[in-house]
C-alpha atoms as an extended CHARMM CRD file, in Angstrom:
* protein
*
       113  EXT
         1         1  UNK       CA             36.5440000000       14.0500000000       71.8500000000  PROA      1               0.0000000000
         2         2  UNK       CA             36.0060000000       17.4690000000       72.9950000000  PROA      2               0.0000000000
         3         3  UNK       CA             37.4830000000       20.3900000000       71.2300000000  PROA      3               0.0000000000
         4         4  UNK       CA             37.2540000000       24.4030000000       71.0930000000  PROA      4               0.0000000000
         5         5  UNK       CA             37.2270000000       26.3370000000       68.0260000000  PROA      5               0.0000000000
         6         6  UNK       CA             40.4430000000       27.1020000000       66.5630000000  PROA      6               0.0000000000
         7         7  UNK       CA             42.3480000000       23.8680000000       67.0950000000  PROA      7               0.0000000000
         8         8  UNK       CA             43.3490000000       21.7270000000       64.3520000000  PROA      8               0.0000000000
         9         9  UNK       CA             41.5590000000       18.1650000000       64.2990000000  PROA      9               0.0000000000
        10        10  UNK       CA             42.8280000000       15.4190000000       62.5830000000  PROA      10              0.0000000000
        11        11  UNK       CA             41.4910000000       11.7320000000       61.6060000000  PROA      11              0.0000000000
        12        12  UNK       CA             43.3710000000       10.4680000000       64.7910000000  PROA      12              0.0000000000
        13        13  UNK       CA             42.7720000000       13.1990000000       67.3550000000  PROA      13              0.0000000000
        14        14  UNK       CA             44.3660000000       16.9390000000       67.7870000000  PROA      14              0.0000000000
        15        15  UNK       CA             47.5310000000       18.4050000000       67.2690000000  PROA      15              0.0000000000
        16        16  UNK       CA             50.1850000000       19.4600000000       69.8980000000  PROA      16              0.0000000000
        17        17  UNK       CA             52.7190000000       21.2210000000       69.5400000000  PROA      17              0.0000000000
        18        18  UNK       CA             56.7070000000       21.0410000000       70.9180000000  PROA      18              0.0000000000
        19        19  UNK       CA             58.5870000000       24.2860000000       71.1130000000  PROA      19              0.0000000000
        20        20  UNK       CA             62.3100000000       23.2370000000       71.4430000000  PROA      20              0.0000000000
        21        21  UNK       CA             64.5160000000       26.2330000000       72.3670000000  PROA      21              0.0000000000
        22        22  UNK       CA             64.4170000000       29.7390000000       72.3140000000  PROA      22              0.0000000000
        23        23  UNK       CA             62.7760000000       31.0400000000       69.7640000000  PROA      23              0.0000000000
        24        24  UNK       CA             62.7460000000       27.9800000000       67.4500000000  PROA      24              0.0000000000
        25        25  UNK       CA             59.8100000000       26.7440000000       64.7260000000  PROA      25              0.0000000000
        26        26  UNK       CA             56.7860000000       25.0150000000       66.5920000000  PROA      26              0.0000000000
        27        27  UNK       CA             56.5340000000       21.4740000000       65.3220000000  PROA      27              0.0000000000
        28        28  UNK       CA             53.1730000000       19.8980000000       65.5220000000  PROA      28              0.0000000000
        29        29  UNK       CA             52.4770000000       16.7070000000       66.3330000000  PROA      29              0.0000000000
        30        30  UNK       CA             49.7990000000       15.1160000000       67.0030000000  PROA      30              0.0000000000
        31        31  UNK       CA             48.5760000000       14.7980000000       71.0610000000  PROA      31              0.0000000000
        32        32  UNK       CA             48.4650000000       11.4930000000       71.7560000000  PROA      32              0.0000000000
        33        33  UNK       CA             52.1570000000       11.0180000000       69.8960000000  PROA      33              0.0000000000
        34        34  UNK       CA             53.4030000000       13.8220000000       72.0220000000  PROA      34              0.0000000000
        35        35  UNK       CA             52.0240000000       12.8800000000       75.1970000000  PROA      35              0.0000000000
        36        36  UNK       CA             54.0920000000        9.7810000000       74.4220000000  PROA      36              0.0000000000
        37        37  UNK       CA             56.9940000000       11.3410000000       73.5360000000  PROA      37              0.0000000000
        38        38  UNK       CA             56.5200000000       13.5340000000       76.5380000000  PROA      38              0.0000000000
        39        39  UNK       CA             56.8470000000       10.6950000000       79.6230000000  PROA      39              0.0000000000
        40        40  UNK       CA             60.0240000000        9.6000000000       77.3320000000  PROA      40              0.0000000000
        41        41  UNK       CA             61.7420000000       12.9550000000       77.0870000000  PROA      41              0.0000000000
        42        42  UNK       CA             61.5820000000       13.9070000000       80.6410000000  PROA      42              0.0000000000
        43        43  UNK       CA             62.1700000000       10.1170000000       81.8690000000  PROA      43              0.0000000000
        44        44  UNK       CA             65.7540000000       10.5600000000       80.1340000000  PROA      44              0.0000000000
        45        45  UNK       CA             66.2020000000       14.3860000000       81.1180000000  PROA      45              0.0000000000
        46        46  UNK       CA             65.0490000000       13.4030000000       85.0060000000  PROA      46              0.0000000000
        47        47  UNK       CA             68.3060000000       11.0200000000       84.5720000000  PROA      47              0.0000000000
        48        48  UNK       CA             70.5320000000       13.8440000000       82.8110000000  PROA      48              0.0000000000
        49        49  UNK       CA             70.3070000000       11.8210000000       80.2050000000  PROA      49              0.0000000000
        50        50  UNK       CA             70.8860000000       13.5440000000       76.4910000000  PROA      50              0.0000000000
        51        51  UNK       CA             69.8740000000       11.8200000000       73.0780000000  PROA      51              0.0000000000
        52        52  UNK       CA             68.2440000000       12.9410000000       69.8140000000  PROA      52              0.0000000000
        53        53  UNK       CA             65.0580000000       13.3120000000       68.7700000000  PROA      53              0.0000000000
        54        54  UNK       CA             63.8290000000       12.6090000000       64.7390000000  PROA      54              0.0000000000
        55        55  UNK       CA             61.0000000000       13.2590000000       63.1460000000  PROA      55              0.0000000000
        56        56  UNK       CA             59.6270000000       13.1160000000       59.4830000000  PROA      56              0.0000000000
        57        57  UNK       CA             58.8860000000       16.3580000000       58.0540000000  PROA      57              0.0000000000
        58        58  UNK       CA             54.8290000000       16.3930000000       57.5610000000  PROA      58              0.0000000000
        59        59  UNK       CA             55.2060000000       17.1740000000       53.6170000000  PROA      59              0.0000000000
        60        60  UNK       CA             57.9170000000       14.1100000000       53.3690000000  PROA      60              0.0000000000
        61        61  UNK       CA             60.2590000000       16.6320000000       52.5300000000  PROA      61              0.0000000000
        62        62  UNK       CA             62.7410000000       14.6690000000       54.8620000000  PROA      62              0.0000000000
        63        63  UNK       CA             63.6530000000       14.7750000000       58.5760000000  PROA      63              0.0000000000
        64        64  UNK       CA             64.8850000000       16.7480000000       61.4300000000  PROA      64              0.0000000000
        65        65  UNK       CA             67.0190000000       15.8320000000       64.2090000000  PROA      65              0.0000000000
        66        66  UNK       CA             66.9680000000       17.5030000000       67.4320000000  PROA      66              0.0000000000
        67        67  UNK       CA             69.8840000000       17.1680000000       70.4730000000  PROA      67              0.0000000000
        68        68  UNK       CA             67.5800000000       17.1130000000       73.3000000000  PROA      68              0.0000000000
        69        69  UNK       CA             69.3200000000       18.0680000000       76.8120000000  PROA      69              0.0000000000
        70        70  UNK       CA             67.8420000000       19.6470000000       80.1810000000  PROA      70              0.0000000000
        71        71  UNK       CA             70.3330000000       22.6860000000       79.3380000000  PROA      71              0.0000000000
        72        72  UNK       CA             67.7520000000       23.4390000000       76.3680000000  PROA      72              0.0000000000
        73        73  UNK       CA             64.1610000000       24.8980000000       76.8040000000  PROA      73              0.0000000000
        74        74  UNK       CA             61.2320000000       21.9420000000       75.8160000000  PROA      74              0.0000000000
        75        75  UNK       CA             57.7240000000       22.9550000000       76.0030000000  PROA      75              0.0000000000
        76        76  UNK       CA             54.7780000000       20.9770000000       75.2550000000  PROA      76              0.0000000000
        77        77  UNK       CA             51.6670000000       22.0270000000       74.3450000000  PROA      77              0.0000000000
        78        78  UNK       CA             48.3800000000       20.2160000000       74.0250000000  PROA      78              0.0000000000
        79        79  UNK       CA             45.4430000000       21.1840000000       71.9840000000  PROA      79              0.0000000000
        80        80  UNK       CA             43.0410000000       18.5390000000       73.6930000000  PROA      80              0.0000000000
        81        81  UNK       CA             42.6340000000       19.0490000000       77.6620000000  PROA      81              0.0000000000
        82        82  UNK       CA             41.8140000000       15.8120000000       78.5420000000  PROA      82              0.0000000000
        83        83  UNK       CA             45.0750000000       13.5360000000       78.9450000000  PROA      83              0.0000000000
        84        84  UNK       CA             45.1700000000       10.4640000000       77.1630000000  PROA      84              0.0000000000
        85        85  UNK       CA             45.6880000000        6.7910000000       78.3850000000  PROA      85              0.0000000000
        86        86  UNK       CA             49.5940000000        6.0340000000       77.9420000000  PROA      86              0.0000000000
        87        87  UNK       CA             50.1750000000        2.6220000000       76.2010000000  PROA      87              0.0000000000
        88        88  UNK       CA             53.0700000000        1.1360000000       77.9870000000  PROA      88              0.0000000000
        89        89  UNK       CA             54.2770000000       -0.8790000000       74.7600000000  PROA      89              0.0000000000
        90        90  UNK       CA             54.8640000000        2.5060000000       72.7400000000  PROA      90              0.0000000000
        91        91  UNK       CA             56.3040000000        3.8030000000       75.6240000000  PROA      91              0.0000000000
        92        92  UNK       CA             58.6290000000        1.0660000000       75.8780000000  PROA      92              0.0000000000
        93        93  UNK       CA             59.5370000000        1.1130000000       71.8240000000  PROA      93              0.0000000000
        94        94  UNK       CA             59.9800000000        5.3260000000       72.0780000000  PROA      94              0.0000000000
        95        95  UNK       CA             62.4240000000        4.1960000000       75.1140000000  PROA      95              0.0000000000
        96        96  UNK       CA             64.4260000000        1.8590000000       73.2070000000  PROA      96              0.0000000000
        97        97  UNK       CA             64.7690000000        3.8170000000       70.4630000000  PROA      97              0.0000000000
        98        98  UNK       CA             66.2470000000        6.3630000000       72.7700000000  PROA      98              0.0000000000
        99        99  UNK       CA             68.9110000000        4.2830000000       73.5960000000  PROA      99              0.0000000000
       100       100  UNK       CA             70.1120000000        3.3900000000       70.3690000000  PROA      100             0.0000000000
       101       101  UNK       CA             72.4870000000        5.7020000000       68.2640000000  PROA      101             0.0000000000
       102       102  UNK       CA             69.5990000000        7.1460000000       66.6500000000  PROA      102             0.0000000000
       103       103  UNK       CA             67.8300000000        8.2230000000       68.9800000000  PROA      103             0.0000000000
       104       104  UNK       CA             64.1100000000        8.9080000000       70.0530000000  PROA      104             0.0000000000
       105       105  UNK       CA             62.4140000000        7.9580000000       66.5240000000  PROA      105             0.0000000000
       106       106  UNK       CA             58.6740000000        8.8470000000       66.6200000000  PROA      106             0.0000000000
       107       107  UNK       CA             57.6620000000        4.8070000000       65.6350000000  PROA      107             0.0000000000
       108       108  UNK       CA             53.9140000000        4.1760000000       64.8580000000  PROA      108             0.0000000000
       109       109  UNK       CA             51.9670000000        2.7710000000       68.4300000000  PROA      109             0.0000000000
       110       110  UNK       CA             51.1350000000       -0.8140000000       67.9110000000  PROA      110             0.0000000000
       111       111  UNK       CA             47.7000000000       -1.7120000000       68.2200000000  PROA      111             0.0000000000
       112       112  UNK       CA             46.4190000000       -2.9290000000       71.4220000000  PROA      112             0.0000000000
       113       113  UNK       CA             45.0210000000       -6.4490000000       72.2810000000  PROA      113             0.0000000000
């Protein structure tokens, strides 16, 4: 992978980051998650479709939820420039997770064939 100074590598690629809101907390995650997470969010927001969104705190300090709804400001920022290949299982799991009560739970990709 390419990568310019000043961007935070980890064992399974670079961190992005999602800015929800005005003025709200970044929260990293890592790029090929949030590219994921990305094609889900605005799939459901292209269908004014609201939900939640959960994620584990990185220190395992607990969780956040988010209400996600195209009334509030999502950005998404990648630290690598190259965009990765979408695995259409994970995107299907992030989808149905969507639809549940729950919500959008960030679920580990399952390995490919």
């Amino acid at each position: 992978m390419g990568g310019n100074p000043g961007r935070t590598l980890v064992p399974w690629g670079y961190m992005g980051t999602l800015f929800y809101g005005a003025g709200s907390t970044p929260i990293e995650i890592d790029d090929r998650a949030l590219a994921h997470l990305k094609a889900v969010i605005v799939a459901k927001l292209r269908r004014d479709e609201a939900f939640t969104l959960s994620l584990q705190h990185e220190d395992g300090s607990g969780r956040s939820t988010l209400w996600i709804n195209a009334a509030i400001p999502l950005r998404f920022r990648f630290d690598e420039s190259e965009r990765p290949e979408l695995n259409p299982e994970w995107l299907e799991d992030l989808a149905e997770s969507a639809s549940l009560l729950g919500g959008i739970t960030l679920v580990p990709e399952r390995p490919g064939p």
